[in-house]
Every structure is written in structure tokens, then in C-alpha cells.
DSSP file (Angstrom, degrees, kcal/mol; ACC not computed):
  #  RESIDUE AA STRUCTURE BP1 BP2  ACC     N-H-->O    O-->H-N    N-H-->O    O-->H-N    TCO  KAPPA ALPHA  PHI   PSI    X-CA   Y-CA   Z-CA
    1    1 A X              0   0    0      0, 0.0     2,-0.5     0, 0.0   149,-0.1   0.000 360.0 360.0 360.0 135.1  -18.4   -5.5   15.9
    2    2 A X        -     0   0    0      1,-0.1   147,-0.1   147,-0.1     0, 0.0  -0.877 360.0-100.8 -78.6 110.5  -17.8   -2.1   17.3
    3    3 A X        -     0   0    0     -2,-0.5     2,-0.4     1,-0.1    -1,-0.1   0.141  29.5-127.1 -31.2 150.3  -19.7    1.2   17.2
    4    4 A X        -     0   0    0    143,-0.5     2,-0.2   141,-0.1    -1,-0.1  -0.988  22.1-120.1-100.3 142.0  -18.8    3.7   14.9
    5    5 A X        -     0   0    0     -2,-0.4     2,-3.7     1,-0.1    -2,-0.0  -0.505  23.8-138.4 -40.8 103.3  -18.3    7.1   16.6
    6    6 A X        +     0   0    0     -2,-0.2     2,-0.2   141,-0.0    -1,-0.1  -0.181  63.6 118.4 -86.1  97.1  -20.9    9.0   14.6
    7    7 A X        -     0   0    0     -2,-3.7     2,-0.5   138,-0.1    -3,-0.0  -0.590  69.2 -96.1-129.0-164.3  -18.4   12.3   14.3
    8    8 A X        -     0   0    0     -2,-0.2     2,-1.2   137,-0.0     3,-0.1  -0.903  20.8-129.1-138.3 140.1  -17.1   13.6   11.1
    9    9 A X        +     0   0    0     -2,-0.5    75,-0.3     1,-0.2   132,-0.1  -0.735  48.5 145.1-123.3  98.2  -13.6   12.8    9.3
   10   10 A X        +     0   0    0     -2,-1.2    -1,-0.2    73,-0.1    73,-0.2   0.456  54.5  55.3 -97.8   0.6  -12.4   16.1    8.6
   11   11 A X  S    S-     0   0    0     71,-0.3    71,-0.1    -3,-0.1    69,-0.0  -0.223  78.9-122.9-143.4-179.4   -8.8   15.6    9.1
   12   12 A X  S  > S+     0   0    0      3,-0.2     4,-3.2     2,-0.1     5,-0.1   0.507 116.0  53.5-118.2 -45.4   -6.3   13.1    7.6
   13   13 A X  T  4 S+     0   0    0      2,-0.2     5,-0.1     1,-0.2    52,-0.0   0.929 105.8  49.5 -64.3 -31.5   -5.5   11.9   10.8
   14   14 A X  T  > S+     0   0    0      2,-0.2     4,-1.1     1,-0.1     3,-0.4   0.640 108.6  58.4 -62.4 -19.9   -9.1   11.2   11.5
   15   15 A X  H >> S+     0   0    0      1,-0.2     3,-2.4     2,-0.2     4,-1.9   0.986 113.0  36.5 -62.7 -73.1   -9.0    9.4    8.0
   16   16 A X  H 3< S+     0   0    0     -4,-3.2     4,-0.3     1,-0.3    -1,-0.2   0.281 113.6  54.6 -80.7  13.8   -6.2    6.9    9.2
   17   17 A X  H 34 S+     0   0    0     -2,-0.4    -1,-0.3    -3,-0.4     4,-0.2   0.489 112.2  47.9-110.0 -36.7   -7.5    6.6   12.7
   18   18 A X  H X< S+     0   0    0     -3,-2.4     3,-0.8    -4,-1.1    -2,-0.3   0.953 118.2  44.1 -75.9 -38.8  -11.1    5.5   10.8
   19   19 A X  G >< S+     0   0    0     -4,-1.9     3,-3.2     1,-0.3    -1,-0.2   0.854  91.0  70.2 -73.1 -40.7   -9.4    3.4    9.0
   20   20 A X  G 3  S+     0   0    0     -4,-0.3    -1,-0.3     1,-0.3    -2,-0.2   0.235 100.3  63.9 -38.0  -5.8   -7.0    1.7   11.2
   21   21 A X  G <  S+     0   0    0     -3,-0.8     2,-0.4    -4,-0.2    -1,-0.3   0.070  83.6  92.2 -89.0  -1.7  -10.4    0.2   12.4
   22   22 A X  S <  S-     0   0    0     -3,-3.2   129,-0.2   129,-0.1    81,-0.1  -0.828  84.5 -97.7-110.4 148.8  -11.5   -1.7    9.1
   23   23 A X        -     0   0    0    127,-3.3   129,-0.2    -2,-0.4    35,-0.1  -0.257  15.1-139.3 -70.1 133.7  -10.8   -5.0    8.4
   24   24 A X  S    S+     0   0    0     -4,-0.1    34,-0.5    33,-0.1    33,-0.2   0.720  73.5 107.9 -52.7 -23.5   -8.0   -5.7    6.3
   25   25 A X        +     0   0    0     31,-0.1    31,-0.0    77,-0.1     2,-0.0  -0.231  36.8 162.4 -58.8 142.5  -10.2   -8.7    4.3
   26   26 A X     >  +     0   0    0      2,-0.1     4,-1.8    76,-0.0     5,-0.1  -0.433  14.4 161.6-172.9  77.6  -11.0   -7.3    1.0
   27   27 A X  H  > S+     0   0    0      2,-0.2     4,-4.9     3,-0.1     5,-0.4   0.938  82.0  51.6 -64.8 -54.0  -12.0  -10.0   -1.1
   28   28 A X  H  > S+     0   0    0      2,-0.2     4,-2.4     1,-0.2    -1,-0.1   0.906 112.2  44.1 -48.2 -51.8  -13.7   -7.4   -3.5
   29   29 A X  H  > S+     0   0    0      1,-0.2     4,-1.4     2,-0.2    -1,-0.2   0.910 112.8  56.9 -61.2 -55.3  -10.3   -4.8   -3.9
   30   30 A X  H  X S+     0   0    0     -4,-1.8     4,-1.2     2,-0.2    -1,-0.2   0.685 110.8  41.1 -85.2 -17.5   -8.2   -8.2   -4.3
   31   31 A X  H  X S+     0   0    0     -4,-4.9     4,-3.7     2,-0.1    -2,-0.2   0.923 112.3  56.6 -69.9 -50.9  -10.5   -9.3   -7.5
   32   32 A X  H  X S+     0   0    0     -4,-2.4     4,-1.2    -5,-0.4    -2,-0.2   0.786 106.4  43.3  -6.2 -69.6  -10.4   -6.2   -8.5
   33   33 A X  H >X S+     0   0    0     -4,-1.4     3,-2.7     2,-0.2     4,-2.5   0.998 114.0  53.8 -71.4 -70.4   -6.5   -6.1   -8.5
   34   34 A X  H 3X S+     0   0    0     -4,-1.2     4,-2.6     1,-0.3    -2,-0.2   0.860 111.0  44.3 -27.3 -54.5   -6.3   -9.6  -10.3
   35   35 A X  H 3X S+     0   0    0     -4,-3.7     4,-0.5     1,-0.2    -1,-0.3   0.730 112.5  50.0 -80.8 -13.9   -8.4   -8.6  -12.8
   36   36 A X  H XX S+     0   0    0     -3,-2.7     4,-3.8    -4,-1.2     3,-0.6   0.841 113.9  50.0 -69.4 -53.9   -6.6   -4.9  -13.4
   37   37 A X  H >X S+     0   0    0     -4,-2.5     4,-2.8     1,-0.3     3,-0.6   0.989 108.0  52.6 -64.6 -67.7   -3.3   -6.8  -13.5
   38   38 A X  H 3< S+     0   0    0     -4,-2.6    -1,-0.3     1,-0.2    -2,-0.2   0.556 112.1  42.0 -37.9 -27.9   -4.7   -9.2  -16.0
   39   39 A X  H <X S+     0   0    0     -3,-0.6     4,-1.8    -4,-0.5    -1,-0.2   0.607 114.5  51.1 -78.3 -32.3   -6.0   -6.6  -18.4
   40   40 A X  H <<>S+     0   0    0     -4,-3.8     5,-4.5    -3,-0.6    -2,-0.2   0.935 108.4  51.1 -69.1 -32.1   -2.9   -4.4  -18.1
   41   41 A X  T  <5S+     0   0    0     -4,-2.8     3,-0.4    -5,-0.4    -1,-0.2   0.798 114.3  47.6 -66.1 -34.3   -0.5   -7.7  -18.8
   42   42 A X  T  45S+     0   0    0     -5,-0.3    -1,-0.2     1,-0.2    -2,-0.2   0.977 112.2  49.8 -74.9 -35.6   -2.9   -8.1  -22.0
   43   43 A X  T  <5S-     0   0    0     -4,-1.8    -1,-0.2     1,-0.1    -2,-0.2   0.422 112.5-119.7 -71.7  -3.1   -2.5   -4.4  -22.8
   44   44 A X  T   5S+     0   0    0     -3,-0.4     2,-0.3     1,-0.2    -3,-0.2   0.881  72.8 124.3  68.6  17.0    1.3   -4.5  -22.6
   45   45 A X      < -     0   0    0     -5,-4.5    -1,-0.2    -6,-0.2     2,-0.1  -0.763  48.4-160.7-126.6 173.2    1.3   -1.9  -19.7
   46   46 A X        +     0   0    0     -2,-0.3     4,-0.1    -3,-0.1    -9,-0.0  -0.758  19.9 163.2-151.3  78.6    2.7   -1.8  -16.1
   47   47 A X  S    S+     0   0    0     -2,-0.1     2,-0.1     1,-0.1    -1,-0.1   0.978  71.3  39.6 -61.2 -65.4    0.8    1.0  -14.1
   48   48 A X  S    S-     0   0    0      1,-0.2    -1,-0.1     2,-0.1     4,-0.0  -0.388  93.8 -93.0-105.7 172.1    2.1   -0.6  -10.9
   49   49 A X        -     0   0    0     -2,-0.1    -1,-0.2     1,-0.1     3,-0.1  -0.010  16.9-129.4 -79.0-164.3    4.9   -2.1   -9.8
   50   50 A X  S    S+     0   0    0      1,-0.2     2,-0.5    -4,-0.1    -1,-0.1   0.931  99.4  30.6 -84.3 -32.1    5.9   -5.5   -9.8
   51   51 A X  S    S-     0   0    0      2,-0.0     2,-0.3     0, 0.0    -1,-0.2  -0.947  73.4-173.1-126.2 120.3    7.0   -5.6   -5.8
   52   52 A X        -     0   0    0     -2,-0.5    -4,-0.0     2,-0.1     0, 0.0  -0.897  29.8-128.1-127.6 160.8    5.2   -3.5   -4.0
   53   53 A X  S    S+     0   0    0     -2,-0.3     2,-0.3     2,-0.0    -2,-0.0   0.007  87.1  72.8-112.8  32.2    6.1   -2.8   -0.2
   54   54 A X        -     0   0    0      1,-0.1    -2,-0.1     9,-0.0     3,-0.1  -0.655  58.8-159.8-115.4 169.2    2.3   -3.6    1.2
   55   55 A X  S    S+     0   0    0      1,-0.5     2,-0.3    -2,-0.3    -1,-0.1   0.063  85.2  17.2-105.2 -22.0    0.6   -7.2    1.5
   56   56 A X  S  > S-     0   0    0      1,-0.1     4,-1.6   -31,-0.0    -1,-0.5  -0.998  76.3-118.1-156.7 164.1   -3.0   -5.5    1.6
   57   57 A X  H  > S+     0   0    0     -2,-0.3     4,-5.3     1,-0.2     5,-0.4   0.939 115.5  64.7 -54.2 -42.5   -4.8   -1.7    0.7
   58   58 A X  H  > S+     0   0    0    -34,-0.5     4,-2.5     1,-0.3     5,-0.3   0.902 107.0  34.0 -47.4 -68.0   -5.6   -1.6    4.1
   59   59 A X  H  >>S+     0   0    0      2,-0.2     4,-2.7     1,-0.2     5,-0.7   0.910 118.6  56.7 -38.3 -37.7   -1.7   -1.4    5.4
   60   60 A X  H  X5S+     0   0    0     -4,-1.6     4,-1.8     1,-0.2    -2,-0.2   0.975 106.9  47.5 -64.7 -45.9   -1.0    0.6    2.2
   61   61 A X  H  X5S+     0   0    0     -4,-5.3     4,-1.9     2,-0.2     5,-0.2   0.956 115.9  43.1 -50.0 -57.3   -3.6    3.0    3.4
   62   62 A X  H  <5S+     0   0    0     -4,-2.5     4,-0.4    -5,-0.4    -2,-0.2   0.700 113.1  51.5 -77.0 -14.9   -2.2    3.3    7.0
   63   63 A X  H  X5S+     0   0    0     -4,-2.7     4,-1.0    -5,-0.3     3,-0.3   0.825 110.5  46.8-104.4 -35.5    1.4    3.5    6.0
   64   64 A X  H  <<S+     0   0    0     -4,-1.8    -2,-0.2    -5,-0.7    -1,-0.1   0.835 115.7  48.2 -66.8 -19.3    0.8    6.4    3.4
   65   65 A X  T >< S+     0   0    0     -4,-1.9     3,-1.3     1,-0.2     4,-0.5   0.664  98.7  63.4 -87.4 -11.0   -1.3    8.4    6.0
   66   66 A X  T 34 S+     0   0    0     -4,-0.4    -1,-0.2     1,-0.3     3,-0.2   0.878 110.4  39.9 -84.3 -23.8    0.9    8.1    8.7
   67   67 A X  T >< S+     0   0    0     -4,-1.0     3,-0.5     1,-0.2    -1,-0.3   0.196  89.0  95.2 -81.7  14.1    3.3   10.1    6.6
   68   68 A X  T <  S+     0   0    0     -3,-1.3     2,-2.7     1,-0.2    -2,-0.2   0.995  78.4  57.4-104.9 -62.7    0.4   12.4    5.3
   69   69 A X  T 3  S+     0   0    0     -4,-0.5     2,-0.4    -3,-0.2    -1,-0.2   0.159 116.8  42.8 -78.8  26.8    1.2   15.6    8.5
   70   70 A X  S <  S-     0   0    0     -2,-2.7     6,-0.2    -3,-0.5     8,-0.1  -0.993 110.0 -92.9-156.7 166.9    4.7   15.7    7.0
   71   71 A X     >> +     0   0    0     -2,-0.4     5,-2.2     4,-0.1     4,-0.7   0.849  62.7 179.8 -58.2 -31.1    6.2   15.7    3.7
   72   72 A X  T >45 -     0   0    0      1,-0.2     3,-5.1     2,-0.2     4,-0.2   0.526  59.5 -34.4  68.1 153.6    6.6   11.7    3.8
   73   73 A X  T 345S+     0   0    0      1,-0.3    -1,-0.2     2,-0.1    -2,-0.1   0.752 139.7  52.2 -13.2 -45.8    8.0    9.5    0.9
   74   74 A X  T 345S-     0   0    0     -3,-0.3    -1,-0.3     1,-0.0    -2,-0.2   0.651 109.4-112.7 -81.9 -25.3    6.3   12.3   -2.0
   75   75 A X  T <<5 -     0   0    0     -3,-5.1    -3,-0.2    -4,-0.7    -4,-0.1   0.817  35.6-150.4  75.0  13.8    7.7   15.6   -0.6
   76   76 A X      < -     0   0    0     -5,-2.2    -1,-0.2    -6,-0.2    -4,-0.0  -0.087  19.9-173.8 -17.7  93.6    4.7   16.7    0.3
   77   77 A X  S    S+     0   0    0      1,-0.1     2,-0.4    -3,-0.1    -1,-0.1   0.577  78.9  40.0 -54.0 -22.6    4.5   20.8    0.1
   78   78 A X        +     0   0    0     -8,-0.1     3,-0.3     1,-0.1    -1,-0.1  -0.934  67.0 171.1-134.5  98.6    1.2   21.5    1.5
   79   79 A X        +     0   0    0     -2,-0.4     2,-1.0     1,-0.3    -1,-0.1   0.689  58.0  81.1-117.3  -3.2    0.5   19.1    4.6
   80   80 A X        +     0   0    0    -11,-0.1    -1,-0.3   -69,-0.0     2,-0.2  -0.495  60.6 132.6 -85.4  64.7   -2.6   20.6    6.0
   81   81 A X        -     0   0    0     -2,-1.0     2,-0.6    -3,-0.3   -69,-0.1  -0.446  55.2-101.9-109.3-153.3   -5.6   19.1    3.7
   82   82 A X    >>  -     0   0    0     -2,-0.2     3,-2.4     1,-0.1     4,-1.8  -0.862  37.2 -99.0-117.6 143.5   -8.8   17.6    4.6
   83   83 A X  H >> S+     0   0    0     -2,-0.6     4,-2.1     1,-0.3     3,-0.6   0.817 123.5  48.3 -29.8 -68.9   -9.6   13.9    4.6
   84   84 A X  H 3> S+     0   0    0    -75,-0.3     4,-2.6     2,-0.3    -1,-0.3   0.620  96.9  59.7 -61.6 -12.1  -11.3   14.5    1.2
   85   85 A X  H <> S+     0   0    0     -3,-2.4     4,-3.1     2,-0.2    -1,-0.2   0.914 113.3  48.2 -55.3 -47.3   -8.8   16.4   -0.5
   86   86 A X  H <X S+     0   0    0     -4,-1.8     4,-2.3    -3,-0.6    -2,-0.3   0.958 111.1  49.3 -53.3 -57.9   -6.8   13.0    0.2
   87   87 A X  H  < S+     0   0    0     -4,-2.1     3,-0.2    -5,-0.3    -1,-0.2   0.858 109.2  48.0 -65.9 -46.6   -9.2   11.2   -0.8
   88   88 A X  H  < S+     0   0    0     -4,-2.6    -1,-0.3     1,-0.2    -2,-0.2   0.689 116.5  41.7 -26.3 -48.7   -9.7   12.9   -3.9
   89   89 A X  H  < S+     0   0    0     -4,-3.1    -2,-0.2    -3,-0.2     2,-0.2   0.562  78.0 113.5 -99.5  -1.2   -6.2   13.0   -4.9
   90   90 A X     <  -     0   0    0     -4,-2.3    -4,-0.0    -3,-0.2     0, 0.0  -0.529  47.8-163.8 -57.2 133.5   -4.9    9.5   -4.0
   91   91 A X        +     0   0    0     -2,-0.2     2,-0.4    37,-0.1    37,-0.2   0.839  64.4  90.0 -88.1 -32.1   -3.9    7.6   -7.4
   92   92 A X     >  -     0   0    0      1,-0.1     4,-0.8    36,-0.1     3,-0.1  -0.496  67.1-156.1-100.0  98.0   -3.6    3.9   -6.9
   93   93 A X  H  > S+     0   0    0     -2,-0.4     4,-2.7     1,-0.2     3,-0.4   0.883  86.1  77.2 -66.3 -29.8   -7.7    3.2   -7.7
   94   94 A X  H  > S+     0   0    0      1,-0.2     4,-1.1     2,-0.2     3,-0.3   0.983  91.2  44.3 -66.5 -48.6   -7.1    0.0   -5.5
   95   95 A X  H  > S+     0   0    0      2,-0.2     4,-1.7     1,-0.2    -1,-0.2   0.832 114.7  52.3 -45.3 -16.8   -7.1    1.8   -1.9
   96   96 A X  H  X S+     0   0    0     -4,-0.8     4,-0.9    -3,-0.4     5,-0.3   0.980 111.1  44.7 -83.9 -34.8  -10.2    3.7   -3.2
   97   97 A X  H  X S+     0   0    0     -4,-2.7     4,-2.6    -3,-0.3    -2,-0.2   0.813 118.6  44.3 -45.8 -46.5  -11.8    0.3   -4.1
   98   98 A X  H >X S+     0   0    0     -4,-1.1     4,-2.0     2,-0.2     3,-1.6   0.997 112.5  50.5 -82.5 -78.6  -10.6   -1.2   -0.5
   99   99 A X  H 3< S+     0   0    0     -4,-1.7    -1,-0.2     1,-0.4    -2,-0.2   0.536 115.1  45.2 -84.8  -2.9  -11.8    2.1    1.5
  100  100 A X  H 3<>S+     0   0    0     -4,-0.9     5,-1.7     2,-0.1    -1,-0.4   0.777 117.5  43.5-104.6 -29.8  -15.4    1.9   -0.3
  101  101 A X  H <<5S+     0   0    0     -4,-2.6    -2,-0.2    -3,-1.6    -3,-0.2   0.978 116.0  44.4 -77.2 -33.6  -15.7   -1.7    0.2
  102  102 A X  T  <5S+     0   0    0     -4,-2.0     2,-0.8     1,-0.2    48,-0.5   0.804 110.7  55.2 -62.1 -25.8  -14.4   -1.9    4.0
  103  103 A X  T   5S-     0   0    0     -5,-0.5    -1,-0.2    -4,-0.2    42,-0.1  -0.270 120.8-114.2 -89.8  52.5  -16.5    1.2    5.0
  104  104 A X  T   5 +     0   0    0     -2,-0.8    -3,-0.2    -3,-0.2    -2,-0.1   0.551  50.8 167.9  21.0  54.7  -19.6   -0.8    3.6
  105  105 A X      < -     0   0    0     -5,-1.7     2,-0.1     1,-0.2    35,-0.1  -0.400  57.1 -72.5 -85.6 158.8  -20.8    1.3    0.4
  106  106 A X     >  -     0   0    0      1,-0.1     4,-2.3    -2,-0.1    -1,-0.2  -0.294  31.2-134.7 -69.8 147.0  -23.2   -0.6   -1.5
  107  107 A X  T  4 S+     0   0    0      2,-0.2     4,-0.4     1,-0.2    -1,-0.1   0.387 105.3  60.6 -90.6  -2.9  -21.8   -3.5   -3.5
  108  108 A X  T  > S+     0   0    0      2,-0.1     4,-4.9     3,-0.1     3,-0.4   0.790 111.7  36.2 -76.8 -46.7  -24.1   -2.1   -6.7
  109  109 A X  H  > S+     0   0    0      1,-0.3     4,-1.3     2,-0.2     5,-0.4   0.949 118.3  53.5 -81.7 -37.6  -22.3    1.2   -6.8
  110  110 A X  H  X S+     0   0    0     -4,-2.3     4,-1.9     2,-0.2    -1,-0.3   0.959 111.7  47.8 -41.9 -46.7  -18.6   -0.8   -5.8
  111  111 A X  H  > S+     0   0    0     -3,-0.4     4,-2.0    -4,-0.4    -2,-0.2   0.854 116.4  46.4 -84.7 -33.2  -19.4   -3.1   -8.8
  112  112 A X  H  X S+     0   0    0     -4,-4.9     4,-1.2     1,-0.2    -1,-0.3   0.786 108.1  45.9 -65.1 -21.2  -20.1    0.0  -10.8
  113  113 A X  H  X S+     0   0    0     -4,-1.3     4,-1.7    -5,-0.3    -2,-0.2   0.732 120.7  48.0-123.5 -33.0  -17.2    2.4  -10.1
  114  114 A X  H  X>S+     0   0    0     -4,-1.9     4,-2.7    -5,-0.4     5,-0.6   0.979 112.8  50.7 -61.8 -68.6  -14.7   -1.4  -10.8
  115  115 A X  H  X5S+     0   0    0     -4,-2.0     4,-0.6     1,-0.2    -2,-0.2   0.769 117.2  33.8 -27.6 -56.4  -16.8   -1.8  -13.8
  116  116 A X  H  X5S+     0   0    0     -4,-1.2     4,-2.2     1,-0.2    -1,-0.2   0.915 116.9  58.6 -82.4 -41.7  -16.0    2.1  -15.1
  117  117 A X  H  X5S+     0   0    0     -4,-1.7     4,-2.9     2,-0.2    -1,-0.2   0.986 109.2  40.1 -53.6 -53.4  -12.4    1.9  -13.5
  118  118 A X  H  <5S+     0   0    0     -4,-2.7    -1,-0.2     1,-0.3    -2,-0.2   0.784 120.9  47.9 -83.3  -7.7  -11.1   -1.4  -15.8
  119  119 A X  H  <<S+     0   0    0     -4,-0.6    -1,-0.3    -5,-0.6    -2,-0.2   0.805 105.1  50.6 -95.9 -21.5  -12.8    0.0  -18.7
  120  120 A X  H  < S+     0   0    0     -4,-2.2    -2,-0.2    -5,-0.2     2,-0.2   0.965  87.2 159.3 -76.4 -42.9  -11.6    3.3  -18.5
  121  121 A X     <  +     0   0    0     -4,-2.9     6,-0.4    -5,-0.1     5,-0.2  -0.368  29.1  88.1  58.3-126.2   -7.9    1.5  -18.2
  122  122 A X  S    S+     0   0    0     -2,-0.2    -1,-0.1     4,-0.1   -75,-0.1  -0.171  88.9  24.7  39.7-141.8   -4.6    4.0  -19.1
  123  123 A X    >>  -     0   0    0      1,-0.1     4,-2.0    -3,-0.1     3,-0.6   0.000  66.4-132.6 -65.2 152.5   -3.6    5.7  -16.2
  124  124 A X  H 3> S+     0   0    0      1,-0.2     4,-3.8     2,-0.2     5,-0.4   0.935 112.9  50.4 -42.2 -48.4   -4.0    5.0  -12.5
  125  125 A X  H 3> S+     0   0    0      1,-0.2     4,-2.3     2,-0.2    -1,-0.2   0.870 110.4  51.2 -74.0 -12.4   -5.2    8.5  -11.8
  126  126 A X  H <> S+     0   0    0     -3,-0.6     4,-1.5    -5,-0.2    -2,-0.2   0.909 108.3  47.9 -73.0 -39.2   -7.8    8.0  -14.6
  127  127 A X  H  X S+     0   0    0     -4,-2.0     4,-1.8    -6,-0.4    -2,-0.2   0.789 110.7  55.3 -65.8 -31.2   -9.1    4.7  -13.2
  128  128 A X  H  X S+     0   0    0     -4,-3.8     4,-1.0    -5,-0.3     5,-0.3   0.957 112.4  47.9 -61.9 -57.9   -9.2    6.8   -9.5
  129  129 A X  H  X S+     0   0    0     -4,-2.3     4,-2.6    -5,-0.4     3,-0.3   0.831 110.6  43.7 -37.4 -39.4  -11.5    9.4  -11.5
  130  130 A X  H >< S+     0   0    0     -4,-1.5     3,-0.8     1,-0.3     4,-0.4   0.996 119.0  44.3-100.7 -68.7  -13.8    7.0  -13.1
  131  131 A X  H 3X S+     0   0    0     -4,-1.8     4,-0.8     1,-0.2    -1,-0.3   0.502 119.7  49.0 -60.5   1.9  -14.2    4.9   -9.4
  132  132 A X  H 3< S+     0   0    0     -4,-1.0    -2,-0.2    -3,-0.3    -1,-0.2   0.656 101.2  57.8 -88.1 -62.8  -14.5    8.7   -7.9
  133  133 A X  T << S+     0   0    0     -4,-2.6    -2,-0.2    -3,-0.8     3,-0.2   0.623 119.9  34.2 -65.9   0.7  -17.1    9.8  -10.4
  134  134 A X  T  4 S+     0   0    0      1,-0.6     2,-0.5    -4,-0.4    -2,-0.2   0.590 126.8  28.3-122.9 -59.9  -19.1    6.8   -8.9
  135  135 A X  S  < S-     0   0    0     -4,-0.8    -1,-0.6   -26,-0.1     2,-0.2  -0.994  85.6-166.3-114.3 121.1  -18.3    6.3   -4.9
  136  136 A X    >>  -     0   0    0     -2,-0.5     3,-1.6    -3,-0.2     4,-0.9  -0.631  33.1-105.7 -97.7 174.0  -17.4   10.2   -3.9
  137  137 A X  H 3> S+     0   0    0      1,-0.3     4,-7.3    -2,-0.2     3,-0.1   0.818 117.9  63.5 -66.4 -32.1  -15.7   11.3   -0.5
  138  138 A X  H 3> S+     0   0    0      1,-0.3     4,-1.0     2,-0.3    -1,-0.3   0.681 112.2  35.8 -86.2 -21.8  -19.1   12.7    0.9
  139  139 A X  H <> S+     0   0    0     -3,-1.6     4,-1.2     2,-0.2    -1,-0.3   0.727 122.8  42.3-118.2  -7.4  -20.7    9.0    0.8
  140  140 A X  H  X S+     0   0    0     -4,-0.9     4,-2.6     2,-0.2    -2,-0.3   0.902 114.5  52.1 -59.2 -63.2  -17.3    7.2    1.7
  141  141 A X  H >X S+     0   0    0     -4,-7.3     3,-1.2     2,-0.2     4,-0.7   0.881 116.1  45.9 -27.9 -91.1  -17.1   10.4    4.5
  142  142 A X  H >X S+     0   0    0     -4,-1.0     3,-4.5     1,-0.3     4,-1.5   0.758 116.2  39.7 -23.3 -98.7  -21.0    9.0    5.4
  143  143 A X  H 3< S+     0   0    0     -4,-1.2    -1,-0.3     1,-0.4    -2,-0.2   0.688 108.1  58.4 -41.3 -46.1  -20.3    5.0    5.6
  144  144 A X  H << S+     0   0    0     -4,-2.6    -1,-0.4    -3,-1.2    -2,-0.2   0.748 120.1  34.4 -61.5 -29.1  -17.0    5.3    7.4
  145  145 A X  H << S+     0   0    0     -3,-4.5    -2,-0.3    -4,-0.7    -1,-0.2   0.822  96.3 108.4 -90.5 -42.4  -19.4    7.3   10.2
  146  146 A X  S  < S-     0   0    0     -4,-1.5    -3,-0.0    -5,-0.2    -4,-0.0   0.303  86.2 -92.7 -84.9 171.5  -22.4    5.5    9.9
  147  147 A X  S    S+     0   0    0   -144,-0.1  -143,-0.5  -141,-0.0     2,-0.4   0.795 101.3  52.9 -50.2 -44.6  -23.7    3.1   12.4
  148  148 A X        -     0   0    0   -145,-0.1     2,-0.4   -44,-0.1  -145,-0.1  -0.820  65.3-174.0-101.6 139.3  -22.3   -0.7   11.4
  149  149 A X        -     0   0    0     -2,-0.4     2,-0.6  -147,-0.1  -147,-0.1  -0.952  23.5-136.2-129.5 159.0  -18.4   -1.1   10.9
  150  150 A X        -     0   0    0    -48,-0.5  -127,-3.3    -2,-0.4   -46,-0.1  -0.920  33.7-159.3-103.8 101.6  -16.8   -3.8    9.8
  151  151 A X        -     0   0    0     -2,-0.6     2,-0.3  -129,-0.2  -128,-0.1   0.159  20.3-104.0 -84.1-158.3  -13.7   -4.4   12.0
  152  152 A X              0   0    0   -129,-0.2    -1,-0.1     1,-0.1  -129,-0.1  -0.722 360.0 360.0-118.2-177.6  -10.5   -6.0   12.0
  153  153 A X              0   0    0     -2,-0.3    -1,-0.1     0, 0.0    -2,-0.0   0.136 360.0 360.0-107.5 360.0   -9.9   -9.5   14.2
């Protein structure tokens, strides 16, 4: 395991640089997904798509931030925000699920903010809200800093 630097991730690059240090394993994010997919499939719906260009959140995370200081795939207008603005306004509720369980937030308040997320259902960005209204940036911010990290191999 490897210290974390206890400094503060005010930046987007400092987001994908903190992250580019957590282990890709995400057992929790990848039940998660199963079990999202499996309620949408009963539901009739298709939030994501079927082929997606990622194999795990973690890569999905590092390849949408590396584009984040430029307009990137979205067309991004505005390319100066702050690690929590991002965090706040990412939709796909699996990277928020990934980035609170690889930065080691507590596995009550994880199981809560999945719990609120597949019950809220609809949209992606509603299911970000409801895991949002649970795990916010400031205690993601916090764990991603804090003393034990879980790296990658």
C-alpha cells in the first residue's frame, strides 16, 4: 500500500491523478451494475448502452478526465471547474459508486446511496443524485486524501 499525499483535490487533474492510483477491483460497483442492468431489462429501459468502450469504472474514470482541460468527446464549453463540480455533474451513477468504494467510504453509506440509487431507477442523472444525496464530494474529497489507499497491482 502507498501513502496518500494528505493535500487537497481541487483540480480535475488532481482528481484523475488521485484516481489513477486506485485499484481498478470493484467488486461492489460491478454488483451494483449487474443488478442496475437487471432491473432496467425488467423495466423495459436501456439507460446505457449495450457496448460500452471501458472494461472497468476505473478506466472509464481516467479516460473521461483526461479529456476534462479540453472540450473532449462532450464539447465541453467551460473547461476550468473544480474536482467537485465534476464530481457533482458526472451522470453514469456507476463511476460515482466505483470512486466511493475505491477511495474507502464506508460500506454502510455505499450500501445506502446503491440502495437509494436502484430504487430511485429512471434516469442515470437521477440515480447520480440519489447516490450524491448520500456519499457527497466533500467526504469522497476526504477519503481519496485520507491516510490508507487502496492501490492498483
Amino acid at each position: 500500500m502507498m501513502p496518500r499525499t494528505h493535500s487537497r483535490i481541487e483540480t480535475a487533474r488532481q482528481l484523475r491523478r488521485a484516481i489513477a492510483k486506485l485499484s481498478p477491483a470493484s467488486p461492489i460497483t460491478d454488483r451494483f451494475s449487474a443488478q442496475w442492468r437487471r432491473l432496467e431489462k425488467r423495466r423495459g429501459r436501456q439507460q446505457e448502452r449495450n457496448t460500452v468502450w471501458y472494461e472497468k469504472q476505473h478506466e472509464h474514470w481516467l479516460e473521461w478526465l483526461r479529456e476534462y482541460d479540453g472540450p473532449g468527446a462532450y464539447g465541453r464549453a467551460d473547461w476550468d471547474r473544480t474536482a467537485g463540480f465534476v464530481h457533482n455533474h458526472i451522470v453514469n451513477p456507476q463511476v460515482l459508486v466505483y470512486l466511493a468504494e475505491a477511495s474507502n467510504i464506508g460500506r454502510a453509506l455505499l450500501a445506502e446511496a446503491t440502495k437509494r440509487a436502484l430504487s430511485r431507477g429512471g434516469s442515470m442523472s437521477s440515480m447520480s443524485a440519489a447516490i450524491r444525496s448520500v456519499i457527497q464530494w466533500p467526504a469522497v474529497a476526504a477519503a481519496l486524501c485520507g491516510p490508507a489507499l487502496r492501490t492498483s497491482v
